[in-house]
C-alpha positions, 0 to 999 in steps of 0.5 A: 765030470761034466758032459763032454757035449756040454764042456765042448760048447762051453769051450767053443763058447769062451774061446769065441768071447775071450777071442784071443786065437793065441789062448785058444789052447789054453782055454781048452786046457783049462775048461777040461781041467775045470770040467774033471774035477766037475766046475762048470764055468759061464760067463756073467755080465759083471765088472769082475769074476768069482768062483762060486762054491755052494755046499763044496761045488764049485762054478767058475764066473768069469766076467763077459768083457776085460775092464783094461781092455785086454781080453787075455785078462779074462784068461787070467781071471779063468786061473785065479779063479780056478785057484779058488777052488783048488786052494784047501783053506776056505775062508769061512763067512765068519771071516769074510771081511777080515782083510788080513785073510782075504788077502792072504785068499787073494795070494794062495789063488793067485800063487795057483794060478801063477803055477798054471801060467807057467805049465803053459808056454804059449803065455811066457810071452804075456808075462809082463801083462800079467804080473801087471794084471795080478799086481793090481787085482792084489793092490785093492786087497792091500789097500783094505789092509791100510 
C-alpha cells in the first residue's frame, strides 16, 4: 500500500491535471484502488499511456495532455491501463510483436476497464465518448493484424 500523504497529493495532483470537477470522485477512487494493491501513478510528457511492470511491480503512466482534446480521456487511459496490471495473462517479451496477442492484451484491459466505468454512475453519461475512445485505441491494434 503506498502512503497515504503520498497517495493524498497524487490525487490532488491528477484531479488538478485531469481538471474534469464531475471525475474528481472517480479519480479518488481509482488512485486508492491503485494505490492498495501498491501501483503508483504519474503523469509523463507522452503522447500516450503505459503501465509499466518491472519484476511484478506495477506503475501506472498516464500521458499529461488528451490527444482528442478531451481530458476525460486521461481518466479513460487511468482504467485501461490499471486493467494492465489487473489482467492474470502477461505477454511475455518473447511475444511482444505478435499483433494476435497484443490485441487480445488491448481487449482483456480494455474488458477490465469497461468493468470499472460501469461501477461508477458518475460516467454513464460519457458512455458514447468512451466507446468511441476505446474503439479507436483498439482499431491501431486491428490494423496491425491486417
Amino acid at each position: 500500500m503506498l502512503p497515504l500523504l503520498q497517495l493524498e497529493r497524487n490525487i490532488g495532483k491528477f484531479q488538478q491535471t485531469i481538471q474534469v470537477p464531475e471525475y474528481d470522485n472517480v479519480i479518488d477512487k481509482l488512485l486508492r484502488k491503485a494505490g492498495n494493491l501498491n501501483i503508483g501513478a504519474s503523469f509523463w510528457n507522452e503522447t500516450y499511456s503505459k503501465a509499466q511492470d518491472t519484476n511484478g511491480i506495477y506503475y501506472l503512466w498516464i500521458k499529461s495532455s488528451a490527444v482528442s482534446g478531451n481530458r476525460k480521456e486521461l481518466v479513460y487511459d487511468m482504467m485501461h491501463e490499471l486493467g494492465h496490471c489487473l489482467d492474470p495473462l502477461k505477454l511475455g517479451k518473447e511475444n511482444k510483436g505478435n499483433a494476435a496477442l497484443e490485441l487480445a492484451r488491448e481487449e482483456r484491459a480494455w474488458a477490465l476497464a469497461d468493468l470499472e466505468f460501469n461501477a461508477h454512475p458518475e460516467l454513464q453519461v460519457d458512455r458514447e465518448s468512451y466507446s468511441k475512445y476505446q474503439n479507436d485505441c483498439l482499431a491501431t491494434y486491428i490494423k496491425a493484424l491486417n
